[in-house]
Structure formats: C-alpha cells, structure tokens
PDB file with SEQRES, HELIX, SHEET and CRYST1 records, atoms N, CA, C and O in Angstrom:
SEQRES   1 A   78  UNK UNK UNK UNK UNK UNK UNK UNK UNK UNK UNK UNK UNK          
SEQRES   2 A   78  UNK UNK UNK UNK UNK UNK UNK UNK UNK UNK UNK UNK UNK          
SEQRES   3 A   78  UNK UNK UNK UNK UNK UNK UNK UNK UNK UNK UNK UNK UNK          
SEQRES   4 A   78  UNK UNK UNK UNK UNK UNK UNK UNK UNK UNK UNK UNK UNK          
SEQRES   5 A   78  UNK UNK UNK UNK UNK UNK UNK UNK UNK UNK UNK UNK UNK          
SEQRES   6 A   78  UNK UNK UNK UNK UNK UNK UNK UNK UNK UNK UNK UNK UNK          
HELIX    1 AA1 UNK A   17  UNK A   20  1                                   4    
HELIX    2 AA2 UNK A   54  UNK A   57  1                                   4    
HELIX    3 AA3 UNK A   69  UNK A   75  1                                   7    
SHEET    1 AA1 2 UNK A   3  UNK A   7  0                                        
SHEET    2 AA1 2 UNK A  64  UNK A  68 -1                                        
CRYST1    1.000    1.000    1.000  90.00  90.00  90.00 P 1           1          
ATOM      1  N   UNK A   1       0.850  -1.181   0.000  1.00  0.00           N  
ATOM      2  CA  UNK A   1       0.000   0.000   0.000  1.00  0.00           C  
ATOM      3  C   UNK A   1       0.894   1.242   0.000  1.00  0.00           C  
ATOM      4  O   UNK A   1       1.762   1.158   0.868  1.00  0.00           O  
ATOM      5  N   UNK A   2       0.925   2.057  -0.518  1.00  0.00           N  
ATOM      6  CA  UNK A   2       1.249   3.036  -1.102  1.00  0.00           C  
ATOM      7  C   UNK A   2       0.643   4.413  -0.550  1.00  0.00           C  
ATOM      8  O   UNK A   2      -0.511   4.754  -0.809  1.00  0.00           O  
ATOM      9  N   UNK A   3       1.494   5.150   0.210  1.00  0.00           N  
ATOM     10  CA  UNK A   3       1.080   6.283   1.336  1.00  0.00           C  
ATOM     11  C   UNK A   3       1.624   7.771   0.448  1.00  0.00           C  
ATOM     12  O   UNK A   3       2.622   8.015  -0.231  1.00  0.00           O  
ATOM     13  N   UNK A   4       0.746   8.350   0.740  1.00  0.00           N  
ATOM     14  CA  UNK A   4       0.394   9.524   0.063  1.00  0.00           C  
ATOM     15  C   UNK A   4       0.694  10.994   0.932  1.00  0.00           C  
ATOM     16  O   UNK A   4      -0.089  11.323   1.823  1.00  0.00           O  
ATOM     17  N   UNK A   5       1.889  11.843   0.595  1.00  0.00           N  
ATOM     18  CA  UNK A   5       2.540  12.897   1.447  1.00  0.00           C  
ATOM     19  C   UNK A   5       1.082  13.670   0.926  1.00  0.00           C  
ATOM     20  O   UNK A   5       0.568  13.532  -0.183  1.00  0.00           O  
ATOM     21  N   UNK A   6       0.673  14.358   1.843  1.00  0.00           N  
ATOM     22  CA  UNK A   6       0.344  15.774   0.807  1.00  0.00           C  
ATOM     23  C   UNK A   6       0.651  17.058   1.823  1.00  0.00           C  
ATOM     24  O   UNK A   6       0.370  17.577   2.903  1.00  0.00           O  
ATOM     25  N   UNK A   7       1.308  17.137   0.826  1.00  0.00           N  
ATOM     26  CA  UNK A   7       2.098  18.809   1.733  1.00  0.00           C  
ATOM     27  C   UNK A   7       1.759  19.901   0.810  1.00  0.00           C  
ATOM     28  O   UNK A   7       1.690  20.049  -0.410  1.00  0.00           O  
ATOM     29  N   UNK A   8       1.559  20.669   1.955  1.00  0.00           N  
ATOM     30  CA  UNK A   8       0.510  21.639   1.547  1.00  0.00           C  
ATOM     31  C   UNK A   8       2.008  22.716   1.280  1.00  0.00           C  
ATOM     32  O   UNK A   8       2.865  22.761   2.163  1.00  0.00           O  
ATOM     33  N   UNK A   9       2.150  23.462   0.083  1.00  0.00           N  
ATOM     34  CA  UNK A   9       3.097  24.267  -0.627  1.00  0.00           C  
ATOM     35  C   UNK A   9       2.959  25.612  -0.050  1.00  0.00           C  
ATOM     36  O   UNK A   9       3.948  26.339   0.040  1.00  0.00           O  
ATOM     37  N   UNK A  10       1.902  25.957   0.310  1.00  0.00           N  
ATOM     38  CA  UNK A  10       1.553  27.394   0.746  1.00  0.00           C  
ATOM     39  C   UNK A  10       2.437  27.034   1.955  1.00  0.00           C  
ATOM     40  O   UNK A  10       3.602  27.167   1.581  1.00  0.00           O  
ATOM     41  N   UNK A  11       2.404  26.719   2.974  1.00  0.00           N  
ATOM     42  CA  UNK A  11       2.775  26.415   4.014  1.00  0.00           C  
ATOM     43  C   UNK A  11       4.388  26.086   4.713  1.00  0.00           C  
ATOM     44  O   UNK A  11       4.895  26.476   5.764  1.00  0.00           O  
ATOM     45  N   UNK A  12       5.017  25.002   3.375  1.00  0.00           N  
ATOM     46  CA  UNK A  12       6.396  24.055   3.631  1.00  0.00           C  
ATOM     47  C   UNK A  12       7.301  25.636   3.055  1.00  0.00           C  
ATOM     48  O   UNK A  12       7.213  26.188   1.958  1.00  0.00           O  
ATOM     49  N   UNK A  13       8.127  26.026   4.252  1.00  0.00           N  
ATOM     50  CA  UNK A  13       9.646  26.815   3.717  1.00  0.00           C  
ATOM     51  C   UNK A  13      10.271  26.229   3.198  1.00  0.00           C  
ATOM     52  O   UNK A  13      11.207  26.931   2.814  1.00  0.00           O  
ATOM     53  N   UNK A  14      10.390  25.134   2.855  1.00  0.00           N  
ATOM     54  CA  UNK A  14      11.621  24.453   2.488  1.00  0.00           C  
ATOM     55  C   UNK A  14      12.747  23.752   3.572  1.00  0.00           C  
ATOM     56  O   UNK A  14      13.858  23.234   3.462  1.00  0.00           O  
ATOM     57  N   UNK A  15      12.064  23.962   4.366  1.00  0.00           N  
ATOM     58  CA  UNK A  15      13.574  23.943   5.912  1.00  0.00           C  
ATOM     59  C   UNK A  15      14.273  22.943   5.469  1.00  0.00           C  
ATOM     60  O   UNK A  15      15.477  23.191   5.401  1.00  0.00           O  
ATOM     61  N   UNK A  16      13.867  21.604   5.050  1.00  0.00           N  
ATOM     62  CA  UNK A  16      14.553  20.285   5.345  1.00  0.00           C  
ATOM     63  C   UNK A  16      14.610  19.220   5.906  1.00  0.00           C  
ATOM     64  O   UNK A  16      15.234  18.180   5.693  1.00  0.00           O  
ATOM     65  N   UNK A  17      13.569  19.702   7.010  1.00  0.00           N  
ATOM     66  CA  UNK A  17      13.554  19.151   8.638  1.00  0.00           C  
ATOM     67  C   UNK A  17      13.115  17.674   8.200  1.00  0.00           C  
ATOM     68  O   UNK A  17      13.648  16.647   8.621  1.00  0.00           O  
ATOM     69  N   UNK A  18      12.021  17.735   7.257  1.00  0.00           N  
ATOM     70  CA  UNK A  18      11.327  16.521   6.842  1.00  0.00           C  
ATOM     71  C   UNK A  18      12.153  15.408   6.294  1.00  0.00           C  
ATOM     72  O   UNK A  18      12.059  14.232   6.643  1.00  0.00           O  
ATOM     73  N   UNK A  19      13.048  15.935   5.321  1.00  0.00           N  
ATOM     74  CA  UNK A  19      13.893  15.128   4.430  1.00  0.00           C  
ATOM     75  C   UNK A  19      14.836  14.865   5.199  1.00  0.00           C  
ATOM     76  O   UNK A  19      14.952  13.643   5.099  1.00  0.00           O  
ATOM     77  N   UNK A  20      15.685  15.274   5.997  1.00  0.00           N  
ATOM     78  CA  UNK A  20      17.184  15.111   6.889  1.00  0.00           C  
ATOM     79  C   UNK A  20      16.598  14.020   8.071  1.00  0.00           C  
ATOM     80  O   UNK A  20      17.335  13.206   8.628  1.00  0.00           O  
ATOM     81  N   UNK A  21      14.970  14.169   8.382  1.00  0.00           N  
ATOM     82  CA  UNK A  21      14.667  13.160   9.365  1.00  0.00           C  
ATOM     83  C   UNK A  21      13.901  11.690   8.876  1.00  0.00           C  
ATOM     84  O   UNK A  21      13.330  10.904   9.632  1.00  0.00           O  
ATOM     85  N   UNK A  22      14.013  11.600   7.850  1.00  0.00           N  
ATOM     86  CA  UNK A  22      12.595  10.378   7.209  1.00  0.00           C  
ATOM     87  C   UNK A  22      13.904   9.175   6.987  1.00  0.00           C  
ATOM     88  O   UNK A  22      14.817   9.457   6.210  1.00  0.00           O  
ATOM     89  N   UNK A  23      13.904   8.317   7.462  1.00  0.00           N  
ATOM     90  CA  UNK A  23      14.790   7.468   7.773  1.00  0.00           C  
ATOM     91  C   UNK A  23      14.714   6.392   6.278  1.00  0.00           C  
ATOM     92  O   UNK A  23      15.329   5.331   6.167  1.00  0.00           O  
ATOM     93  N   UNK A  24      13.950   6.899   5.406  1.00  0.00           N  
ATOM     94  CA  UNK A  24      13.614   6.329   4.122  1.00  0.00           C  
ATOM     95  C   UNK A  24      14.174   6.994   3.176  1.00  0.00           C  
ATOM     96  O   UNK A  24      14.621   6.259   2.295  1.00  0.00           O  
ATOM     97  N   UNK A  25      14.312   7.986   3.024  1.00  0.00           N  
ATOM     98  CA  UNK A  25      14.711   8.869   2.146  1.00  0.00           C  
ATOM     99  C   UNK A  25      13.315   8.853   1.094  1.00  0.00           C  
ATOM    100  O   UNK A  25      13.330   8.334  -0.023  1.00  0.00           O  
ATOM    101  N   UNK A  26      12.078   9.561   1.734  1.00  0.00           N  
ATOM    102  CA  UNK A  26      11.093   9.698   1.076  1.00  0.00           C  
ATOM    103  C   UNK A  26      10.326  11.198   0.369  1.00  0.00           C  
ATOM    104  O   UNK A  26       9.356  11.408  -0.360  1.00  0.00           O  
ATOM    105  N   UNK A  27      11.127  11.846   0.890  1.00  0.00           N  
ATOM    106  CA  UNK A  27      11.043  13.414   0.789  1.00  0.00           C  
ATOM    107  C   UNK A  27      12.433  13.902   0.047  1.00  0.00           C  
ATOM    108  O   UNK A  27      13.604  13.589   0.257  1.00  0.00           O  
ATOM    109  N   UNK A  28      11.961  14.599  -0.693  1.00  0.00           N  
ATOM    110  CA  UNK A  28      12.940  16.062  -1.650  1.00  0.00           C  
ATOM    111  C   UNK A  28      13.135  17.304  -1.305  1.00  0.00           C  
ATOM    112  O   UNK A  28      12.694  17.432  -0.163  1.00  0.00           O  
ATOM    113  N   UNK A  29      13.475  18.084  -1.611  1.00  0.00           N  
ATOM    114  CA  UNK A  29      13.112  19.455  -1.576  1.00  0.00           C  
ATOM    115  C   UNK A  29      13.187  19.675  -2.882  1.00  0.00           C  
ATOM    116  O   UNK A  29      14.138  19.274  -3.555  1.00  0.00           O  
ATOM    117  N   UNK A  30      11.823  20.574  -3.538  1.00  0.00           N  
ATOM    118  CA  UNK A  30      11.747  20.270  -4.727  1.00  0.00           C  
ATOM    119  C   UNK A  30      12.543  21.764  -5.524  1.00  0.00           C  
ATOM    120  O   UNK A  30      13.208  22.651  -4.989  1.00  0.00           O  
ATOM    121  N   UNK A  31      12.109  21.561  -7.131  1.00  0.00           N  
ATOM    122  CA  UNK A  31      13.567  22.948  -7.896  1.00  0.00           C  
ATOM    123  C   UNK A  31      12.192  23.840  -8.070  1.00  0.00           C  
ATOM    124  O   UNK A  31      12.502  24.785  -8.795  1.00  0.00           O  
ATOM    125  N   UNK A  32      11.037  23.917  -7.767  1.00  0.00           N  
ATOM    126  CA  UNK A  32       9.769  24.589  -8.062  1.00  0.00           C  
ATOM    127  C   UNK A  32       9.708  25.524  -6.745  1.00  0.00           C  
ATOM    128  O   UNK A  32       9.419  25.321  -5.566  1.00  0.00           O  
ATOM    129  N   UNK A  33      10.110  26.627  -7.490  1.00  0.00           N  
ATOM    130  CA  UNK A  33       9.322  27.932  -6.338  1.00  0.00           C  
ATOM    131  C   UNK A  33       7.980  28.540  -6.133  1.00  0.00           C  
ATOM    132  O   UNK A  33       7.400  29.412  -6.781  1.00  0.00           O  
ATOM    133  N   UNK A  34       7.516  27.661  -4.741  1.00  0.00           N  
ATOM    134  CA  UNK A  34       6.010  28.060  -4.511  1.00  0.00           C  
ATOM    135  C   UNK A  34       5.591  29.941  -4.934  1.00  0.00           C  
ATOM    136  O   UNK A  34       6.205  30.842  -5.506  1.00  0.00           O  
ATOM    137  N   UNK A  35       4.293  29.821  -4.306  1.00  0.00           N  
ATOM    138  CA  UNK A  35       4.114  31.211  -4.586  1.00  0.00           C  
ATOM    139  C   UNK A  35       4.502  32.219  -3.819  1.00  0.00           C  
ATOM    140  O   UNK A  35       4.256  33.411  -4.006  1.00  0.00           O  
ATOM    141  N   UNK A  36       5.464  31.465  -2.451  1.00  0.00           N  
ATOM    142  CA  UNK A  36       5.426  32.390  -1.474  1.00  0.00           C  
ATOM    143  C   UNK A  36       7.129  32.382  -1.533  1.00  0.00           C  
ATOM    144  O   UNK A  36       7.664  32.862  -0.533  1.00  0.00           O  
ATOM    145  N   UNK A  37       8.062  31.867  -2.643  1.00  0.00           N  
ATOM    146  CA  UNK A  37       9.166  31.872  -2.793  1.00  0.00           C  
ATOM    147  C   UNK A  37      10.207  30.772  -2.229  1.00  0.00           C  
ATOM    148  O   UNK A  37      11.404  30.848  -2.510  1.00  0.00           O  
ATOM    149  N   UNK A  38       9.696  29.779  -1.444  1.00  0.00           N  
ATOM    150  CA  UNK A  38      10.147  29.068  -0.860  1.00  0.00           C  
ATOM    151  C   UNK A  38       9.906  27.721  -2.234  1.00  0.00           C  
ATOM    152  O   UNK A  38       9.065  27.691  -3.133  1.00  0.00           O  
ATOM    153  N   UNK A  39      11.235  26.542  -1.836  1.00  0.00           N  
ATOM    154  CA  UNK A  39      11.401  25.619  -2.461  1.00  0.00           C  
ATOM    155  C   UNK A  39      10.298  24.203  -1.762  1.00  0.00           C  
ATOM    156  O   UNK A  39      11.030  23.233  -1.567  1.00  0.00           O  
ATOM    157  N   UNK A  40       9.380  24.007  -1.520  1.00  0.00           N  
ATOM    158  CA  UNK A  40       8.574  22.929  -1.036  1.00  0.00           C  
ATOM    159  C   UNK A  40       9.307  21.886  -0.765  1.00  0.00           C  
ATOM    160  O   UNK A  40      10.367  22.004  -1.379  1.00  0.00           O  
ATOM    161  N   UNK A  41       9.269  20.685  -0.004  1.00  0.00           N  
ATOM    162  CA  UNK A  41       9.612  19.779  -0.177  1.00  0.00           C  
ATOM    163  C   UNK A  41       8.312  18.874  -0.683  1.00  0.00           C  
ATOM    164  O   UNK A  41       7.200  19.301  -0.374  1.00  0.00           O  
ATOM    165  N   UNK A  42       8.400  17.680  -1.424  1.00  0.00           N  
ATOM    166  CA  UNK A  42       7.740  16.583  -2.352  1.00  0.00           C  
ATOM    167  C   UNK A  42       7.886  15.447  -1.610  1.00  0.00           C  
ATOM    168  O   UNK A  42       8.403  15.384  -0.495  1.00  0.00           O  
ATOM    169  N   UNK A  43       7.320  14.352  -2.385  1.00  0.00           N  
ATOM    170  CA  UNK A  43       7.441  13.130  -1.835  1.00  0.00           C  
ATOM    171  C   UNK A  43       7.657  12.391  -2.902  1.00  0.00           C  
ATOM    172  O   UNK A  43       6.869  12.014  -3.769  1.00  0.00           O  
ATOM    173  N   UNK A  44       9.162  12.153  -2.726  1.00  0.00           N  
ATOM    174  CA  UNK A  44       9.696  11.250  -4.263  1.00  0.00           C  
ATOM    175  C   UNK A  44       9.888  10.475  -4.707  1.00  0.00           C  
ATOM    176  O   UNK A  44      10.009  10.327  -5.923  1.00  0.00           O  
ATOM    177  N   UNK A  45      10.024   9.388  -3.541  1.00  0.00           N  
ATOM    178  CA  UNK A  45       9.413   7.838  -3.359  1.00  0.00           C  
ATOM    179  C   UNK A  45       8.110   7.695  -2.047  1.00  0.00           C  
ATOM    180  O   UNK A  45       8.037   7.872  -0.831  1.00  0.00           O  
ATOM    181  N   UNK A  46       7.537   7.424  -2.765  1.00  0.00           N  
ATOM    182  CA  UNK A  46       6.150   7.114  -1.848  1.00  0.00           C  
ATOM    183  C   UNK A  46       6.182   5.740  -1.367  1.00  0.00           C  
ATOM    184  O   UNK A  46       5.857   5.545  -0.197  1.00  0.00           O  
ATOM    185  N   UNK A  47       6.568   4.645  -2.187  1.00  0.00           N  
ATOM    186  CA  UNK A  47       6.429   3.368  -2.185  1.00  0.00           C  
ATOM    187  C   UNK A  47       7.446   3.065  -0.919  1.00  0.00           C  
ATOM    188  O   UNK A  47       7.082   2.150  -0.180  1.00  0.00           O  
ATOM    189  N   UNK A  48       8.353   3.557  -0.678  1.00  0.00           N  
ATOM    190  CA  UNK A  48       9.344   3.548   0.461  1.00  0.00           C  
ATOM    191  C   UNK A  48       9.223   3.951   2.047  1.00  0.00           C  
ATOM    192  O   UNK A  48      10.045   3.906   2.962  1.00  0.00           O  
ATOM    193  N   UNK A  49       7.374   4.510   1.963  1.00  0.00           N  
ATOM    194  CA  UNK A  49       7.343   5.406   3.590  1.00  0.00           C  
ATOM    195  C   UNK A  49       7.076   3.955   4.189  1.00  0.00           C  
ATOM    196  O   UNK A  49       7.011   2.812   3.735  1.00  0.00           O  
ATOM    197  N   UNK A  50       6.963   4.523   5.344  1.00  0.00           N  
ATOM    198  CA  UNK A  50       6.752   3.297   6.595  1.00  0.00           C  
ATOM    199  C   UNK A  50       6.061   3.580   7.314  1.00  0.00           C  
ATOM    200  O   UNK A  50       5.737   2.858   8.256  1.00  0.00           O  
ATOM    201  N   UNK A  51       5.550   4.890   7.067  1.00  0.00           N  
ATOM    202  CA  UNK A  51       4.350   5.153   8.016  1.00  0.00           C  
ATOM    203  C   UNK A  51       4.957   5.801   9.349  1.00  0.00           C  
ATOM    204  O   UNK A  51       4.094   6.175  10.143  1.00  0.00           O  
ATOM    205  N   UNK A  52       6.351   6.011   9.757  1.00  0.00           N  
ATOM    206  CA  UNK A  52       6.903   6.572  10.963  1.00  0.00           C  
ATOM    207  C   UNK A  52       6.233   7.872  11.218  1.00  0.00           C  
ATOM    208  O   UNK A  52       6.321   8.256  12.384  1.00  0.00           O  
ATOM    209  N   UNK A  53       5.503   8.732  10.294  1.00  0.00           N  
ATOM    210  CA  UNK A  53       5.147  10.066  10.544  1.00  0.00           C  
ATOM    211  C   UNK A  53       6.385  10.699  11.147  1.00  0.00           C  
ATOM    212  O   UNK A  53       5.924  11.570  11.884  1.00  0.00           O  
ATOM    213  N   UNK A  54       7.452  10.729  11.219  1.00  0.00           N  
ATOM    214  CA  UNK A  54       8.412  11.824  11.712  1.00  0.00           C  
ATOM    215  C   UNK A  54       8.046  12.922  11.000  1.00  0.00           C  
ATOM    216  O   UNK A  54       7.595  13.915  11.571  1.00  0.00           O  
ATOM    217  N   UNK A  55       8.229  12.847   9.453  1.00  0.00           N  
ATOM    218  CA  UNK A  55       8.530  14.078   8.903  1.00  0.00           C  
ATOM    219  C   UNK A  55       6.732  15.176   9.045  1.00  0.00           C  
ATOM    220  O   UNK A  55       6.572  16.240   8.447  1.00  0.00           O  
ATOM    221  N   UNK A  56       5.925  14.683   9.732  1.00  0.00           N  
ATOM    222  CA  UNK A  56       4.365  15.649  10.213  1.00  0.00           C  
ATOM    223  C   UNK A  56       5.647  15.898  11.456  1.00  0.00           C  
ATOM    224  O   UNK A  56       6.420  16.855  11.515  1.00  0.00           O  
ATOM    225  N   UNK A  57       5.594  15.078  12.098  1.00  0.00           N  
ATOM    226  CA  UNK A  57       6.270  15.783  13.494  1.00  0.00           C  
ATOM    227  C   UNK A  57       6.832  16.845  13.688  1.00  0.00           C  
ATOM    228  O   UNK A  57       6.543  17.915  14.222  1.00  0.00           O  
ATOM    229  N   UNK A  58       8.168  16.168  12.892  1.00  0.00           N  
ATOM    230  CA  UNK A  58       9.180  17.655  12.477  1.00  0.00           C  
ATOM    231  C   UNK A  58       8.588  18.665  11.908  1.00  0.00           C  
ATOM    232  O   UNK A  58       8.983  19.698  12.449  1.00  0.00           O  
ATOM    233  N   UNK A  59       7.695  18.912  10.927  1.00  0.00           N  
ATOM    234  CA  UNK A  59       7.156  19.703  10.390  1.00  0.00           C  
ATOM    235  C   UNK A  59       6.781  21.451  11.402  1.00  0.00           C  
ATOM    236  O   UNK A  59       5.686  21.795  11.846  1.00  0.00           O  
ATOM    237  N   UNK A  60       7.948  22.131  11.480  1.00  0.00           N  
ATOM    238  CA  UNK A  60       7.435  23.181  11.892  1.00  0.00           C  
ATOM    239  C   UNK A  60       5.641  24.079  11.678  1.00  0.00           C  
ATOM    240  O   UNK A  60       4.772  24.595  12.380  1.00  0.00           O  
ATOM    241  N   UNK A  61       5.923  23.796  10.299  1.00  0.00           N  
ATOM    242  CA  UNK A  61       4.982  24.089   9.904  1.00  0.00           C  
ATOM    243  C   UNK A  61       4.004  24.216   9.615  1.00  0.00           C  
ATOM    244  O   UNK A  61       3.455  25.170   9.063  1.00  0.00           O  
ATOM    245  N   UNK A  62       3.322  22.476  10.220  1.00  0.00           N  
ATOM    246  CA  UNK A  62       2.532  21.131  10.162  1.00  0.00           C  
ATOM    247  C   UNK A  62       1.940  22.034   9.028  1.00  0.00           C  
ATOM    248  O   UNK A  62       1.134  22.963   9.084  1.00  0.00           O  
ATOM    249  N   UNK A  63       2.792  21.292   7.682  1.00  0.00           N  
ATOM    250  CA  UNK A  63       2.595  21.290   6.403  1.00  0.00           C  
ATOM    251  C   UNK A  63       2.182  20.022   5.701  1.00  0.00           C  
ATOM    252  O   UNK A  63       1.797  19.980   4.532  1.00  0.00           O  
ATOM    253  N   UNK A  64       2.308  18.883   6.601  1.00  0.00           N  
ATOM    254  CA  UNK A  64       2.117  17.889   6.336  1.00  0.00           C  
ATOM    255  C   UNK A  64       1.421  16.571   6.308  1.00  0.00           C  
ATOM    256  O   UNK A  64       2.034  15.856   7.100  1.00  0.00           O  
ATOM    257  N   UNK A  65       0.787  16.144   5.966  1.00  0.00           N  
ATOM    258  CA  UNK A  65      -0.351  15.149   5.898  1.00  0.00           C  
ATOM    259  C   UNK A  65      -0.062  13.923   5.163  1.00  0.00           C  
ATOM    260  O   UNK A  65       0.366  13.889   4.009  1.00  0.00           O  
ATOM    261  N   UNK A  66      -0.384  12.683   6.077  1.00  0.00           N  
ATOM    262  CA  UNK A  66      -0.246  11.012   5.553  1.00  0.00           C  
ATOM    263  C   UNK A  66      -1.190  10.581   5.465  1.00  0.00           C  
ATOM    264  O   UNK A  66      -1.781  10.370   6.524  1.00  0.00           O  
ATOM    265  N   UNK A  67      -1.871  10.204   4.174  1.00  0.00           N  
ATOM    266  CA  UNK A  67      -2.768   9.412   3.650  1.00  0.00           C  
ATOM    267  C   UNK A  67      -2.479   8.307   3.316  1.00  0.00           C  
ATOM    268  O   UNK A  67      -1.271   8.071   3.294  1.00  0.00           O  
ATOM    269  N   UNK A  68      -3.503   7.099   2.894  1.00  0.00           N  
ATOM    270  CA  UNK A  68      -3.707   6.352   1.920  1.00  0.00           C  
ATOM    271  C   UNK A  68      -3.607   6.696   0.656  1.00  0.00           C  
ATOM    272  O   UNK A  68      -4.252   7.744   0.627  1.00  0.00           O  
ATOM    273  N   UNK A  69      -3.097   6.438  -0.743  1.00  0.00           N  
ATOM    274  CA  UNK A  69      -2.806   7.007  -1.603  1.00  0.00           C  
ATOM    275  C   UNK A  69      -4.970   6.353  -2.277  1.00  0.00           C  
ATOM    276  O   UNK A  69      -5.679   7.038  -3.014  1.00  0.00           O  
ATOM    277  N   UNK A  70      -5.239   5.420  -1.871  1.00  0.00           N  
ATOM    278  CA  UNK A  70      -6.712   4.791  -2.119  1.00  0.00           C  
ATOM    279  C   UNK A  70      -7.249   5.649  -1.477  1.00  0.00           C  
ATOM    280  O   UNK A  70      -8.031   6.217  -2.240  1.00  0.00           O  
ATOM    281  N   UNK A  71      -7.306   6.268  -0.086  1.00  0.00           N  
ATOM    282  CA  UNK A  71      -8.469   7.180   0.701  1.00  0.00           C  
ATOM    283  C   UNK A  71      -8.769   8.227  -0.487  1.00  0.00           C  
ATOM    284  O   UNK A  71      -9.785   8.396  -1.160  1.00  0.00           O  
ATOM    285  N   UNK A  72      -7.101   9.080  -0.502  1.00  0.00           N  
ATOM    286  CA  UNK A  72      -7.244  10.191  -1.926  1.00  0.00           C  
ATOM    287  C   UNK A  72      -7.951  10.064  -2.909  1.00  0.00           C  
ATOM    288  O   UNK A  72      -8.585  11.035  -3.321  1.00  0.00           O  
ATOM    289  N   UNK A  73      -8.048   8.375  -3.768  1.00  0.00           N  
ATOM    290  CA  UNK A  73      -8.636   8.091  -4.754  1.00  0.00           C  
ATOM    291  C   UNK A  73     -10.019   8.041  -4.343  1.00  0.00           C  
ATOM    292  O   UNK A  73     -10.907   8.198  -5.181  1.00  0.00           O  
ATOM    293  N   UNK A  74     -10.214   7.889  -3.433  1.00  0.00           N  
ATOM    294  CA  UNK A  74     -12.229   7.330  -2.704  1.00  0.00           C  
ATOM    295  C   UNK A  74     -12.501   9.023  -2.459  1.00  0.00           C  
ATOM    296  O   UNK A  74     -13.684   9.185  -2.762  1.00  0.00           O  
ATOM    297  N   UNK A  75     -12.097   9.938  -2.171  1.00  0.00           N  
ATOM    298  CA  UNK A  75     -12.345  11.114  -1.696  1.00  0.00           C  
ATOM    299  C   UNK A  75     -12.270  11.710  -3.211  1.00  0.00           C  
ATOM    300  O   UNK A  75     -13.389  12.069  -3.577  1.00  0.00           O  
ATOM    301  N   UNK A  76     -11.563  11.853  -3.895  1.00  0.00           N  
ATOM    302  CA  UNK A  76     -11.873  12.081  -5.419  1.00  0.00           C  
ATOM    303  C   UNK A  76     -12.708  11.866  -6.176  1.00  0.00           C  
ATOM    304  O   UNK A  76     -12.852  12.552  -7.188  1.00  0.00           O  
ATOM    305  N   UNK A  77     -13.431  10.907  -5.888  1.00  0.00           N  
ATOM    306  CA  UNK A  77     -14.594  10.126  -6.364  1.00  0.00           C  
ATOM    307  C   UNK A  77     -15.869  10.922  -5.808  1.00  0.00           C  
ATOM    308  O   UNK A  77     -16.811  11.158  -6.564  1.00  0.00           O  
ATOM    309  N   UNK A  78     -15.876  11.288  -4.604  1.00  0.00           N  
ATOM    310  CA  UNK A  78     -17.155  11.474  -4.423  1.00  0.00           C  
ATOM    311  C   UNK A  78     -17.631  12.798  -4.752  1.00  0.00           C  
ATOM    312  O   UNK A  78     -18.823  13.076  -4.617  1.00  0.00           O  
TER     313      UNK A  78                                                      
END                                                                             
C-alpha cells in the first residue's frame, strides 16, 4: 500500500527538517518555487514510507499530511 505525502506548498519553507529526518529517504526538496518563494519539499518515493510520521512531526509548519494514496482516490470520487 502506497502512502500519500500531501504537503501543503503554501505552508512548507523548504527547511529540510522533513527530508534530513525520514529514515527512508522519502522526501525532496523540490527545484519549483512556490508562490510564497520558498522551495517545497515533495514526496519522491512514496512506495518507500513506513508510516513513521516523523517528517508531520518535524514539520514546523505542520505542512504535512499522511494518507492512503486509495483514501485520496475514494475522496476524489465522491
């Protein structure tokens, strides 16, 4: 099953905090400058999380949200 970052761009500075702590190496910091000038971080292997939630933790910003990548698809649907 296949877990779904969704990080909200308005929100993520870019810090890092997420990516330097995800013991998967499941997070980026991406080359796309949001609208607020900051570099977002992504989720660039998904297939690799484990579900630890560190990187919501760390998240100064609580920019961050773990789904089901299926919940997303069932919530799309309706």
């Amino acid at each position: 099953m296949a877990l779904k970052h969704i990080i909200d761009a308005e929100r993520c500075k870019g810090c890092g905090l997420c990516v330097s702590v995800c013991p998967k190496n499941v997070l980026e910091i991406s080359d796309t400058v949001s609208t607020k000038g900051y570099f977002p971080a992504f989720q660039a292997r998904p297939d690799d999380c484990i579900q630890c939630t560190l990187c919501c933790i760390m998240c100064p910003d609580v920019a961050i949200t773990i789904i089901e990548s299926d919940l997303e698809k069932a919530m799309e649907d309706k």
